[in-house]
C-alpha positions in Angstrom: 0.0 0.0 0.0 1.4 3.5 -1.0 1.4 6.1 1.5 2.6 10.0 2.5 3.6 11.0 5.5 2.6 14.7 6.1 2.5 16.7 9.1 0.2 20.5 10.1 2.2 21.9 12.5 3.6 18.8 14.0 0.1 16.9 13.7 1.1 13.9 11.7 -0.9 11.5 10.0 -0.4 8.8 7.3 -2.4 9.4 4.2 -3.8 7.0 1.6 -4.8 8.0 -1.8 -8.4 5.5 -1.7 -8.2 6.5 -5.3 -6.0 4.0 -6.2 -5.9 1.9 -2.6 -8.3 -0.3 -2.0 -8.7 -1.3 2.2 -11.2 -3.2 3.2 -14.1 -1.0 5.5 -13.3 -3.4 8.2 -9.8 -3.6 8.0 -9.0 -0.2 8.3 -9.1 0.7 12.1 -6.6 -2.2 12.9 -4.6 -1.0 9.7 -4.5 2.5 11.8 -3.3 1.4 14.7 -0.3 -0.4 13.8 0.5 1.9 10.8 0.3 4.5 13.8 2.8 2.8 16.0 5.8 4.8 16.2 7.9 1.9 16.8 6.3 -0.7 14.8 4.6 1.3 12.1 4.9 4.0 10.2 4.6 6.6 13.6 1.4 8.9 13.4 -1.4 10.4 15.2 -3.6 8.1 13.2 -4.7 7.4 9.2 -6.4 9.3 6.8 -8.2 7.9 3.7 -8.6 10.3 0.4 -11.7 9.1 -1.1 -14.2 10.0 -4.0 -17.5 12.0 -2.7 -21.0 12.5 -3.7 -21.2 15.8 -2.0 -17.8 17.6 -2.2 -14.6 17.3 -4.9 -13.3 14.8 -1.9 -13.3 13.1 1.2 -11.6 12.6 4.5 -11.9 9.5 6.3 -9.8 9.8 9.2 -9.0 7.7 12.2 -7.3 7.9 15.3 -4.5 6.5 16.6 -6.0 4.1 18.3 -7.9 3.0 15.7 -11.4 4.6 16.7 -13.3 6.6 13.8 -12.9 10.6 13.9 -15.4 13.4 12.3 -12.9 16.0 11.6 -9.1 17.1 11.7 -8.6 20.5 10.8 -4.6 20.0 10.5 -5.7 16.7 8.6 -7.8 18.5 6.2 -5.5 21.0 5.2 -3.1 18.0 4.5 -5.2 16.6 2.3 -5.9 19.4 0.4 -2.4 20.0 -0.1 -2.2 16.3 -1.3 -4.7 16.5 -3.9 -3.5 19.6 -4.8 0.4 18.8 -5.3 -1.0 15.4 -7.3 -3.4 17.7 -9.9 -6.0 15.9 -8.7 -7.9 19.6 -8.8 -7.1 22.2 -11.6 -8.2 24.8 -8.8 -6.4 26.6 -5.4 -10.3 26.4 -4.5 -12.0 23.0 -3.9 -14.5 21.1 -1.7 -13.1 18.7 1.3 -16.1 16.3 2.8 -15.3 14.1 6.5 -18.2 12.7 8.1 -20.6 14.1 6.1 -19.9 17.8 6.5 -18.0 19.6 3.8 -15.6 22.2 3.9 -14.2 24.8 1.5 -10.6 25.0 1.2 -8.1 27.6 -0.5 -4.5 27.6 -1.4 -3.4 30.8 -0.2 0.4 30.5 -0.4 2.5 27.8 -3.2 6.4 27.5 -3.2 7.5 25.5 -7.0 3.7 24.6 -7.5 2.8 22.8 -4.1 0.5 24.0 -1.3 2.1 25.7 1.2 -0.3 27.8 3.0 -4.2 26.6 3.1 -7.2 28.6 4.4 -10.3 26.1 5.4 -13.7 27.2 5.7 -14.5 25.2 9.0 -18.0 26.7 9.1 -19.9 27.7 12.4 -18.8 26.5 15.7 -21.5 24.4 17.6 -22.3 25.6 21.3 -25.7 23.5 22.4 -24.7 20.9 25.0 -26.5 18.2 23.4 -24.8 18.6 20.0 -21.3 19.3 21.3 -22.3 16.9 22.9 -21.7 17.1 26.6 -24.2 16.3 29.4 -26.5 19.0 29.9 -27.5 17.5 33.6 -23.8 17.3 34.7 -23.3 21.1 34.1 -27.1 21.9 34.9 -28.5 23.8 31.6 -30.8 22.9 28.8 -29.8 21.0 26.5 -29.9 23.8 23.6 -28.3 25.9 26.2 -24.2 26.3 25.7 -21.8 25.7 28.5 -19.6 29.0 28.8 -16.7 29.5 31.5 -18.6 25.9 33.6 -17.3 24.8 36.6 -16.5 21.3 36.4 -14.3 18.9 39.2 -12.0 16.6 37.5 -9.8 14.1 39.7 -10.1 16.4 43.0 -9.7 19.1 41.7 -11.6 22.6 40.6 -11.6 23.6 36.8 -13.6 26.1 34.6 -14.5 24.4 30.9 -16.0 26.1 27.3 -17.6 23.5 25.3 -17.0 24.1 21.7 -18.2 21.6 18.9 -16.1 22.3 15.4 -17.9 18.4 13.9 -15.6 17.1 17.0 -16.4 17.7 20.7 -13.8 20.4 22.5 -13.4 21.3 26.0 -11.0 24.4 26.4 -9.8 25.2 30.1 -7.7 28.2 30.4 -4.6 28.3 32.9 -1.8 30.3 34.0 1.2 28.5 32.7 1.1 25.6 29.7 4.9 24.7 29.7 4.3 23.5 33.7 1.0 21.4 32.6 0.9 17.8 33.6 -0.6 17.1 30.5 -0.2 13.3 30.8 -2.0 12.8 34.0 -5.1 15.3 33.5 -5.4 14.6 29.5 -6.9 11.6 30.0 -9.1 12.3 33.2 -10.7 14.3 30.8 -11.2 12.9 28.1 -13.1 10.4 30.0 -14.6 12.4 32.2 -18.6 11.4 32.7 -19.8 14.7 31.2 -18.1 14.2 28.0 -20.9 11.3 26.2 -18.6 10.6 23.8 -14.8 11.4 25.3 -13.6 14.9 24.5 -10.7 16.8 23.3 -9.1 19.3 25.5 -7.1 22.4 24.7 -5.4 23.9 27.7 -4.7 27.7 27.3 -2.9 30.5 28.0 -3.5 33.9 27.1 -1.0 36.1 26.3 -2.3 39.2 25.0 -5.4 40.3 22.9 -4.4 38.6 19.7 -2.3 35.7 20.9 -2.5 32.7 23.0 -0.5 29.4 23.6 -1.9 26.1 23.9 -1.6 22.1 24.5 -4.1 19.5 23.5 -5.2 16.3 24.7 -6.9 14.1 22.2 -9.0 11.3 22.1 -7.8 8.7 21.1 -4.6 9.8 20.3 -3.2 11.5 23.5 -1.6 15.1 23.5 -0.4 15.9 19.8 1.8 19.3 18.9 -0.9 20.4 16.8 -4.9 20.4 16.7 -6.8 22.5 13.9 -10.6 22.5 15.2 -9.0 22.6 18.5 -7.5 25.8 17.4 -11.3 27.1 16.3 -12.5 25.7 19.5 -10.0 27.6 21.7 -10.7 30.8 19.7 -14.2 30.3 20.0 -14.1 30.2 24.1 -11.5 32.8 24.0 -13.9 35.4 22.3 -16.9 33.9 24.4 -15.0 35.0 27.6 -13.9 38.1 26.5 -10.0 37.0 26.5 -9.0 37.9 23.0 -10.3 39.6 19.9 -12.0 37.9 16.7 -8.6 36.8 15.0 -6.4 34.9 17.3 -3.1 33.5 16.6 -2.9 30.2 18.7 1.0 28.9 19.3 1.1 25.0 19.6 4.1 22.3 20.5 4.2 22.5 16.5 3.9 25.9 15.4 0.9 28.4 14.5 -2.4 28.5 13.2 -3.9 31.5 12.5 -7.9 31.6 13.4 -10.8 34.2 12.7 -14.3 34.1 13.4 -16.2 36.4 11.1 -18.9 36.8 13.7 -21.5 38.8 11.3 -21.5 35.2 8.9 -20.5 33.1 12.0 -18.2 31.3 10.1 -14.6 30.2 11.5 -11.6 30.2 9.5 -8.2 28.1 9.7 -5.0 29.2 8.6 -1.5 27.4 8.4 0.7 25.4 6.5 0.9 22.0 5.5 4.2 20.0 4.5 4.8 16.4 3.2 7.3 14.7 5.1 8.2 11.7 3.0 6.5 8.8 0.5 6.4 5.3 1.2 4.9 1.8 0.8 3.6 -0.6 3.4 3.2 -4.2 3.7 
């Protein structure tokens, strides 16, 4: 099986054109989490499938490391369009991305010798009901259409405040003093397993810096903390503009690098910028 390795911002995944590779439906989560081993396998934060679409010019099918099924990747997206971009497998710098049956417009914004360097994705409106996000809307005592803003929420002893930001994954952004101190490897996963989150979470732990800039580390599910999440980018703008921390465009400084996010709050529409880079090309047996 051909693959490319590429990487947004440290975010790494192992991409398969399903153009030309054929995996069996039920062979694909196992195939993730070995080719996602970093000592066995290729070394990722999980596997992404480039397929044909009846609703957009493509589609994502992305899984995590762990092997479990994901909606959406916004490093993983702008990967692939950069793929099917640098394989003219579109004659345009604007195209259609679909993953888990929502789709998303995508632009190449910057090229260097005819290959996507910069891409700008459409990631449409964020999602702040508690029962789509979803989280429970009896553990943080609101209705369920209500959203859950700045919540107080106890997580192994001790006292936290949580936004709840849907971006087609669920996102739970807790704002701290200091990020480089975090003991992301103990709390990351009290989290994400947490019994408000129905169906485990992602959390973005933040810091702001000023106005316009913050820094953050991610914990995701299903894959553990990663130097780069794209919706959880969106999502920690989101919650830093709901709490009055920052203005509408945000940079937001990862392990990996930056990703530039605004929210046009007049369309309510959030859009990811950053780069994408292909790493290397290989097959796998």
């Amino acid at each position: 099986m051909k693959f490319t390795k590429m990487q947004g911002c440290g975010n790494d995944y192992v991409y398969v054109n399903g153009f030309e590779e054929q995996i069996a439906k039920d062979e694909k989560s196992d195939l993730a989490r070995r080719i996602s081993d970093r000592h066995f396998g290729v070394g990722s934060d999980g596997l992404i499938f480039i397929n044909p679409s009846d609703i957009a010019d493509f589609e994502m099918e992305m899984y995590n490391g762990d092997g479990s099924r994901a909606e959406m990747c916004g490093n993983g997206i702008r990967c692939v369009g950069k793929y099917v971009y640098d394989h003219g497998m579109t004659k345009g710098k604007e195209f259609t991305v679909e993953s888990f049956g929502a789709v998303k417009h995508l632009t190449v914004v910057e090229e260097e010798e005819g290959r996507a360097k910069t891409l700008r994705v459409d990631m449409g409106s964020p999602i702040l009901e508690a029962e789509k996000v979803p989280v429970s809307p009896k553990y943080f005592f609101v209705d369920p259409a209500e959203s859950v803003v700045d919540a107080p929420i106890e997580v192994d002893g001790n006292d936290y405040h949580v936004t709840c930001v849907s971006m087609g994954n669920p996102h739970a952004v807790v704002f701290i003093e200091d990020t480089d101190s975090l003991p992301i490897e103990s709390i990351g996963p009290k989290f994400e397993n947490h019994e408000a989150f129905p169906n485990r979470i992602n959390t973005e732990f933040v810091q702001v810096i000023d106005k316009g800039y913050v820094k953050m580390r991610v914990w995701e599910r299903g894959s553990g903390e990663t130097l780069a999440c794209g919706t959880g980018c969106c999502a920690t703008a989101v919650a830093c503009i709901l709490n009055g921390k920052t203005e509408n465009k945000v940079t937001v400084e990862v392990l990996g690098g930056k990703i530039e996010i605004e929210w046009d709050r007049e369309k309510n529409v959030i859009y990811m910028t950053g780069p994408g880079v292909t790493v290397f090309e290989g097959d796998y047996e």
